[in-house]
matplotlib code that plots the C-alpha trace (Angstrom):
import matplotlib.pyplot as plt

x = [46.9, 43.6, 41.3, 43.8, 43.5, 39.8, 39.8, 42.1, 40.3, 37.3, 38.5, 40.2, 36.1, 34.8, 37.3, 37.1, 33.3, 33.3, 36.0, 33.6, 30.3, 32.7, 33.0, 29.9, 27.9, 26.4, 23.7, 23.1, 19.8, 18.2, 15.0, 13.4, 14.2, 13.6, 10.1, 9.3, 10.7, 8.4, 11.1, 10.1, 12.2, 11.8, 14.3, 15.6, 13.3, 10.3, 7.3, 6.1, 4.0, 6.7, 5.3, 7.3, 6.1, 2.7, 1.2, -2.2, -2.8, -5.6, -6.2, -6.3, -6.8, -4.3, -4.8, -4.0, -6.9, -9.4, -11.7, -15.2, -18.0, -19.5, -22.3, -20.4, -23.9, -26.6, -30.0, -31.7, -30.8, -32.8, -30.9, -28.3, -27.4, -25.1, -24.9, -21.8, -20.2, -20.8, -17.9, -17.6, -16.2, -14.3, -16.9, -20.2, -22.7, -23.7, -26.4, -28.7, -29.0, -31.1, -29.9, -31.2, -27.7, -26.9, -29.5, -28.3, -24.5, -25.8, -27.7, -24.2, -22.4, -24.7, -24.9, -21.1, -21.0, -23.0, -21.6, -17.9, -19.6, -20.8, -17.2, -15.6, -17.7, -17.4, -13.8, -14.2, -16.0, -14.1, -10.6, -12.4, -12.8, -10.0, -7.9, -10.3, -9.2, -12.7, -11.9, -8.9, -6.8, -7.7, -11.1, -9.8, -7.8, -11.1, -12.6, -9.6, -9.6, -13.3, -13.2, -10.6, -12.3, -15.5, -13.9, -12.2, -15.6, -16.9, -14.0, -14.5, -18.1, -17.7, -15.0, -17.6, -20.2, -17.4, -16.7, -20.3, -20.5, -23.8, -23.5, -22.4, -24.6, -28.0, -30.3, -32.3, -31.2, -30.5, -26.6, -25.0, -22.4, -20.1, -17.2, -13.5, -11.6, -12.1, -12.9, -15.6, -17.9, -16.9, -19.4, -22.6, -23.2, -26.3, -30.5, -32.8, -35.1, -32.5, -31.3, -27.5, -25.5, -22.2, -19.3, -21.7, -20.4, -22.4, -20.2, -16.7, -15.2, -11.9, -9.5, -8.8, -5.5, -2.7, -4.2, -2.2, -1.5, -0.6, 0.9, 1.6, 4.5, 7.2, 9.5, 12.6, 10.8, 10.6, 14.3, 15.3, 13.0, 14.3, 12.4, 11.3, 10.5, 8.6, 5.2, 2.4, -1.2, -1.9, -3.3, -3.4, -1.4, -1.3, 2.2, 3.6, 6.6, 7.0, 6.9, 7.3, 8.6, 7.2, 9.7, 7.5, 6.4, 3.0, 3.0, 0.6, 1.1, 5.1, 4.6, 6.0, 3.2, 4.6, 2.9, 2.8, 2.1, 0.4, -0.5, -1.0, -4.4, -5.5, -8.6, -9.2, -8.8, -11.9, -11.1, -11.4, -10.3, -8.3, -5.9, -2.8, 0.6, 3.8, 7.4, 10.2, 12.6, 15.3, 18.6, 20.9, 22.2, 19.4, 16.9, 13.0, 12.8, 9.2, 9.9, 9.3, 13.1, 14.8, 15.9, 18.2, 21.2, 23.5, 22.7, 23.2, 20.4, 20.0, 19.0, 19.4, 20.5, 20.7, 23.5, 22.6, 20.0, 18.9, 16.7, 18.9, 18.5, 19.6, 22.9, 22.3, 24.4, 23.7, 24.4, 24.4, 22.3, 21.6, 17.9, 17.3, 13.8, 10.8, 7.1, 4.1, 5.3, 8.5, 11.8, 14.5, 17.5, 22.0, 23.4, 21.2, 22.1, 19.3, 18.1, 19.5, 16.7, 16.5, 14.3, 10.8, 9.5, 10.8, 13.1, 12.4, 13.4, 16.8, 17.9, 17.2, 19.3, 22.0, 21.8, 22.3, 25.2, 27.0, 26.1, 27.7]
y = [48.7, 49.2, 47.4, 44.3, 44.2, 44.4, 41.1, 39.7, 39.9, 39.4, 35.7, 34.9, 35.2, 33.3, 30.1, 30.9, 30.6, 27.9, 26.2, 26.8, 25.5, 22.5, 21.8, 22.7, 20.2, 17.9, 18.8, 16.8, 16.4, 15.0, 13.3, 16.0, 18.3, 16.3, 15.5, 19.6, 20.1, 17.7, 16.3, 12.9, 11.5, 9.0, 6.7, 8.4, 7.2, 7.5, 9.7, 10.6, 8.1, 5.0, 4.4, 4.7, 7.5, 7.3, 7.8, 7.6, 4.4, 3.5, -0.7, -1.9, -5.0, -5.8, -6.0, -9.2, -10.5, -8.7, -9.5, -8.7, -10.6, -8.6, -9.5, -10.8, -9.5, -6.9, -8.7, -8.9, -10.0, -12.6, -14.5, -13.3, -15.2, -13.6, -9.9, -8.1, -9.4, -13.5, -15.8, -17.3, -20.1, -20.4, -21.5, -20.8, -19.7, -16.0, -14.7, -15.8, -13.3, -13.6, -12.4, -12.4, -11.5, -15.1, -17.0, -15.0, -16.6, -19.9, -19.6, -18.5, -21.4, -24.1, -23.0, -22.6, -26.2, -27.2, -25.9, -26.8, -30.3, -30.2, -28.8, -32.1, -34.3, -32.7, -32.1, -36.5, -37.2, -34.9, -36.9, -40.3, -38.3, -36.9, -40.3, -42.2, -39.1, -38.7, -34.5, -31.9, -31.1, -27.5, -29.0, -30.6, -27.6, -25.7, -28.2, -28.0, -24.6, -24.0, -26.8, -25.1, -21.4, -23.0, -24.8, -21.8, -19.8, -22.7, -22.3, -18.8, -18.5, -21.5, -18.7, -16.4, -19.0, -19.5, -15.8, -14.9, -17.7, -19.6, -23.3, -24.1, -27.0, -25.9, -22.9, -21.5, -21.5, -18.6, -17.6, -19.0, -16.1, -17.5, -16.4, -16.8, -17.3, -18.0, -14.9, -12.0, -10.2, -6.3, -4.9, -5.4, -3.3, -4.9, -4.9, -7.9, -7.4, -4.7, -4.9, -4.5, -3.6, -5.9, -5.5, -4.0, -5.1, -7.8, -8.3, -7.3, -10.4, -10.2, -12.4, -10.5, -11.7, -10.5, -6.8, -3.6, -0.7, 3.0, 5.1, 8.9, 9.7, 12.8, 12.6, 13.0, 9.9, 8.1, 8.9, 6.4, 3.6, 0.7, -1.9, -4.7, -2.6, -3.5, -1.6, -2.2, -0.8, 1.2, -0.3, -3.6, -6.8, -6.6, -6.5, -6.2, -5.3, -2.5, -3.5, 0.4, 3.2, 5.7, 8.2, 11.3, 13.9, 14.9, 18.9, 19.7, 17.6, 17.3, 13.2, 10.3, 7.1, 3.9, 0.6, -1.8, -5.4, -7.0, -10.4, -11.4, -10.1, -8.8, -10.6, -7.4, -5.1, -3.6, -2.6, 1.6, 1.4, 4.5, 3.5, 5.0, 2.8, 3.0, 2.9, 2.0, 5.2, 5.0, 3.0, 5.3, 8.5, 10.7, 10.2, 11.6, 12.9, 15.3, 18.7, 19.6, 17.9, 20.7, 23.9, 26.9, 28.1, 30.9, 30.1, 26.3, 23.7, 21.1, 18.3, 16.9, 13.2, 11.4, 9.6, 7.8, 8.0, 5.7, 6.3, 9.7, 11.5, 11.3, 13.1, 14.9, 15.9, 18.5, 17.8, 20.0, 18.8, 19.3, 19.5, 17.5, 18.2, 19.0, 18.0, 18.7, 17.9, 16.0, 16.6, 14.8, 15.4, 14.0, 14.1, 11.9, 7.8, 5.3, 4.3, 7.0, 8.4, 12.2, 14.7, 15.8, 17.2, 20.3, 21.2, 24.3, 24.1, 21.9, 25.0, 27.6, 25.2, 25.7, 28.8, 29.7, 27.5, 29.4, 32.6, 31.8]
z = [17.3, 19.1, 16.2, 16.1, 20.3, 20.2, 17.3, 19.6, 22.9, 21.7, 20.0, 23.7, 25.2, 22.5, 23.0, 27.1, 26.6, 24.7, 27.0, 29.5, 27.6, 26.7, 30.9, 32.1, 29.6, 31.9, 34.7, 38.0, 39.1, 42.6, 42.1, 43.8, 41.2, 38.4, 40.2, 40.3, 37.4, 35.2, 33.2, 31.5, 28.7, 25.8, 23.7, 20.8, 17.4, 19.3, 20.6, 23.7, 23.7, 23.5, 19.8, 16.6, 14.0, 13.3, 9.8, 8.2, 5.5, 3.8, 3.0, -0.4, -1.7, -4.0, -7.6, -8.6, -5.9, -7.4, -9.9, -11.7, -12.5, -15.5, -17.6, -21.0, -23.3, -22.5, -21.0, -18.2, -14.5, -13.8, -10.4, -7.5, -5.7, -3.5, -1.8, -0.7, 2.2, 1.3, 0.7, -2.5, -4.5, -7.8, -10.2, -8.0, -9.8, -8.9, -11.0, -14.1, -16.3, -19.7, -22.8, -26.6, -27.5, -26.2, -28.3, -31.1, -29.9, -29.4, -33.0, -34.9, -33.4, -34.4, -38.0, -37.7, -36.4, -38.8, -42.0, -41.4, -40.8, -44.2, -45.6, -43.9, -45.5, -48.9, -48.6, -48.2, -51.0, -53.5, -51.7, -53.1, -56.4, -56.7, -56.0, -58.6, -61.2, -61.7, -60.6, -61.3, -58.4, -58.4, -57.0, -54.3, -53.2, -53.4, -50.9, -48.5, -48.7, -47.9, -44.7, -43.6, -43.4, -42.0, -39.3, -38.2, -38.6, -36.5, -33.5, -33.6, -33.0, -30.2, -28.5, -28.4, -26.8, -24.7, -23.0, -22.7, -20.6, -22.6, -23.0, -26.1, -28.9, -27.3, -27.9, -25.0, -21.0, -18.7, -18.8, -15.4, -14.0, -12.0, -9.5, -10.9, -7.7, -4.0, -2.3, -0.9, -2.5, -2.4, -4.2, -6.4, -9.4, -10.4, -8.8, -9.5, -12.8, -14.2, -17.8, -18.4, -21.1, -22.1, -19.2, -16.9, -13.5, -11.2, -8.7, -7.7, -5.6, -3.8, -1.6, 1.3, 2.7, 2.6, 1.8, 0.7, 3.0, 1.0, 3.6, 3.1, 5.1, 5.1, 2.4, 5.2, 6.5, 3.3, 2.3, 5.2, 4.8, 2.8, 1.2, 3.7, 6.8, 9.4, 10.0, 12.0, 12.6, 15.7, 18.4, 16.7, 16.1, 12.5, 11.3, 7.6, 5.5, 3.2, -0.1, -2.2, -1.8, -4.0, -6.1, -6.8, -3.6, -3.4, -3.9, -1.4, 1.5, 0.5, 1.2, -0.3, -1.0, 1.2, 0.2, 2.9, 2.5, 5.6, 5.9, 9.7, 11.2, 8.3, 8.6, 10.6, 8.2, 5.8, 2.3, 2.3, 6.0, 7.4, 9.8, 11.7, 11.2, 12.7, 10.9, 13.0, 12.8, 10.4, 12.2, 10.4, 11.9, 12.1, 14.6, 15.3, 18.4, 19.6, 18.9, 22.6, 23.2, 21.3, 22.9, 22.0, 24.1, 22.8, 18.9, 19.0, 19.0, 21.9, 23.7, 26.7, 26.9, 30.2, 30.7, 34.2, 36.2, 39.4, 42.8, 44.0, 40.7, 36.9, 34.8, 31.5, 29.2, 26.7, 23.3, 20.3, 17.5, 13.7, 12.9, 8.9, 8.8, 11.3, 10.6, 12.6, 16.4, 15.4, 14.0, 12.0, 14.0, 13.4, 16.8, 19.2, 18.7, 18.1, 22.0, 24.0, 26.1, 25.8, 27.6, 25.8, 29.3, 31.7, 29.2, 29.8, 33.2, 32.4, 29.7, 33.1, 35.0, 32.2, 31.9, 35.3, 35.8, 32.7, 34.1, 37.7]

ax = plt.figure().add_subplot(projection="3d")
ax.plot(x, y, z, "-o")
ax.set_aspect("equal")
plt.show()
C-alpha cells in the first residue's frame, strides 16, 4: 500500500540519519582551525572566567553577637564615652546618663530595705513573746507573715535597682552604662545633652567574627546545595560553610535565601557589605555550564566536549544534553560530567563544522 511504503521509508531515513549522527559525533581539529575559529573551553561547573557561580550576599552579624546598650529609665545623657567604630570591653563603662526616674529607684529600695528591716526585728521580738506565752499564736503568724511580704517588697525593688543599672544603698550618682560583651560598636542611637526615654538605644555593640553571609541564589542552584558547602567571597580569601538553606522562593526574583557562615578573613568584612560569593557547582549530575556552550542541531540540544587535545589540535565530541534550568548567562544542564572541559567559544563555528560534515 502506498501510505504504509511512505511510513516505512520514511522510518528507514530517520534510523539511517541517526546511524549517521551516531558515527559522525566527534570533530577533529588542527590548531590552526581551532586558532581561527576562536574556540576556548572551560571545565564543566564553571564560568568562563575559571570561577564557580557567582551570587550577590550581603554580611550580617549574627544574632547571638549582637547586643544593645539601652538606657534602662528616661533622663538625660550626660557621658559617651565611645563612638561607632571603637572596641569595647565587657563591663566598660560607655555613657553616664542622669535620671530622676533612678533616684526615685534608689528611694523605693531604701525604704524597702528599711521596712523589711523593721519586720525582721519585730517578727524577733514577738518569737521571744510568743515562747514566754506572753502573745497568741495567731500574732506571731501575723509577724511572719508581714516579714515575709516586706522582704520580698525589699528584693523586688533591689531587682529594679538592679536592671536600670543604679547602685544600689545610696541616693544620688550618675547611672554608669556599660558594654555587655567584648566587641565593636555598630551604631550609636544617642547625642550628648539629649534626654531619652526608657529602652532608647545608646549603642548597638557587636563581635564581628565569625559573621553571617545571606546569599540569594537560583532555586535550581539551591536545590543542589547541601548543608556544609564551601563558599567563598570574590576576589578574596575569605572562606565559609553554608550553614541554611532557605525553604520558601522569593516571587519576584524566583531565589532561594543561602546563609553562609564565614569565619576566616572576616576581619575584612563590614556589616551591610554587598559582596559577590561563589558556590562550588553541585557534584551531582547536573552541571552549569555558560549558556554560550549550548547549541541546536536538527532539534537536539548540544555541546561540544573535548575529548583530547595536545600541540597539533584537539577532538570533540558532540554530546546531546538536557537543559534543567537556565538563568541569566548560565544553564543547569544532565549530560556533561563534573570536570570535563566543554566549548563556550566558536561554537558557532564547531556546529558549521558539523553541519557540513552531515551534509557531505
Amino acid at each position: 500500500m502506498p501510505r504504509r511504503n511512505f511510513i516505512f521509508t520514511a522510518f528507514f531515513l530517520l534510523t539511517a540519519a541517526t546511524h549517521l549522527s551516531a558515527q559522525e559525533s566527534r570533530l577533529v581539529l588542527q590548531a590552526t582551525q581551532i586558532k581561527s575559529l576562536g574556540i576556548e573551553t572551560t571545565v564543566s561547573g564553571q564560568s568562563a572566567s575559571g570561577r564557580a557561580g557567582s551570587y550577590p550576599a550581603q554580611v550580617l552579624v549574627p544574632n547571638e553577637q549582637m547586643r544593645v546598650v539601652a538606657a534602662p529609665v528616661g533622663g538625660l545623657v550626660e557621658m559617651l564615652a565611645v563612638a561607632p567604630g571603637s572596641t569595647v570591653k565587657r563591663g566598660q563603662v560607655v555613657a553616664h546618663l542622669a535620671s530622676p526616674q533612678a533616684l526615685e529607684l534608689q528611694r523605693d529600695a531604701l525604704q524597702a530595705s528599711s521596712q523589711a528591716g523593721l519586720m525582721q526585728q519585730n517578727l524577733k521580738r514577738d518569737e521571744q513573746l510568743f515562747a514566754e506565752g506572753l502573745i497568741a499564736e495567731s500574732r506571731l503568724q501575723a509577724a511572719r507573715a508581714a516579714a515575709a511580704q516586706a522582704g520580698a517588697q525589699a528584693a523586688e525593688r533591689r531587682q529594679g535597682l538592679t536592671l536600670a543599672g543604679a547602685v544600689p544603698g545610696k541616693l544620688g550618682g550618675k547611672l554608669a552604662l556599660t558594654a555587655t560583651i567584648d566587641g565593636v560598636v555598630l551604631e550609636q542611637g544617642a547625642q550628648l545633652g539629649q534626654r531619652v526615654e526608657t529602652s532608647a538605644m545608646i549603642y548597638r555593640i557587636a563581635k564581628l567574627s565569625p559573621l553571617w553571609l545571606e546569599i540569594q541564589a537560583p532555586v535550581e542552584v539551591a536545590a543542589g546545595l547541601r548543608e556544609g558547602s564551601a563558599v567563598r567571597v570574590s576576589n578574596s580569601d575569605v572562606v565559609g560553610k553554608l550553614i541554611a538553606i532557605g525553604r520558601a522562593v522569593d516571587m519576584a526574583s524566583q531565589t532561594v535565601l543561602l546563609r553562609a557562615e564565614v569565619g576566616k578573613g572576616a576581619e575584612t568584612l563590614r556589616p551591610g557589605q554587598v559582596v559577590e560569593v561563589e558556590i562550588a557547582a553541585p557534584s551531582g549530575q547536573h552541571q552549569r555550564l555558560p549558556a554560550s556552550a549550548l547549541a541546536r542541531n536538527q532539534g537536539v540540544t548540544i555541546a561540544f566536549v573535548q575529548a583530547a587535545s595536545d600541540d597539533k589540535g584537539a577532538t570533540f565530541d558532540v554530546r546531546p544534553v538536557r537543559v534543567v534550568s537556565q538563568g541569566g548567562d548560565s544553564v543547569m544542564v544532565d549530560g556533561i560530567k563534573a570536570g570535563e572541559r566543554v566549548a563556550i567559544k566558536g561554537v558557532s563555528g564547531l556546529k558549521a563544522m558539523l553541519t557540513g560534515v552531515g551534509k557531505e
